[in-house]
C-alpha positions as a printed Julia matrix, in Angstrom:
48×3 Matrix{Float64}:
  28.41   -4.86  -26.04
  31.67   -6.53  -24.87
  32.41   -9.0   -22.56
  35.34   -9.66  -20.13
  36.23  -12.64  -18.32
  37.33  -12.15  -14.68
  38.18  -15.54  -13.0
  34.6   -17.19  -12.49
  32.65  -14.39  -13.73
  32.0   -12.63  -17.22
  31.58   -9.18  -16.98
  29.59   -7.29  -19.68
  29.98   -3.63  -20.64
  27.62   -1.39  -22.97
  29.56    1.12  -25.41
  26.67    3.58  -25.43
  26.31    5.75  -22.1
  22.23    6.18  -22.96
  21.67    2.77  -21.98
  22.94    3.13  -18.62
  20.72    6.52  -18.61
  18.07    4.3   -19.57
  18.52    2.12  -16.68
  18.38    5.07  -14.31
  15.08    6.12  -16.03
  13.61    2.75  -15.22
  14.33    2.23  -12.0
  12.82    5.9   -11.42
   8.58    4.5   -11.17
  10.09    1.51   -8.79
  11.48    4.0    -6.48
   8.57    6.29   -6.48
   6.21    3.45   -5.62
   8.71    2.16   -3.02
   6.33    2.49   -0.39
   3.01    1.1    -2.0
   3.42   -2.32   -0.51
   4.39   -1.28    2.6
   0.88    0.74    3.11
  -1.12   -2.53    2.15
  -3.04   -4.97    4.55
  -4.03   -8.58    4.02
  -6.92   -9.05    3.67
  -8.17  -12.5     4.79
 -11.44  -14.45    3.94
 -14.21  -14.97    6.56
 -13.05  -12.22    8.65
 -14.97   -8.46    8.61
């Protein structure tokens, strides 16, 4: 890992190019489920 200051803001960089295939791999199951939430209801006490 290295590290680069531009003005206000430090930028980071990884030498090895798995992690960044790594970081596509995880945000694979988040974009499958994308759409869970979406489908849900509240569900609210008291009320059939």
């Amino acid at each position: 890992m290295s590290a680069r200051r531009d003005g206000k803001k430090l930028r980071y960089s990884v030498g090895d190019p798995r992690v960044a295939d790594l970081v596509v791999l995880a945000g694979s199951p988040a974009a499958d489920n994308a759409s869970a939430p979406t489908c849900c209801t509240r569900i609210v006490d008291g009320q059939d």
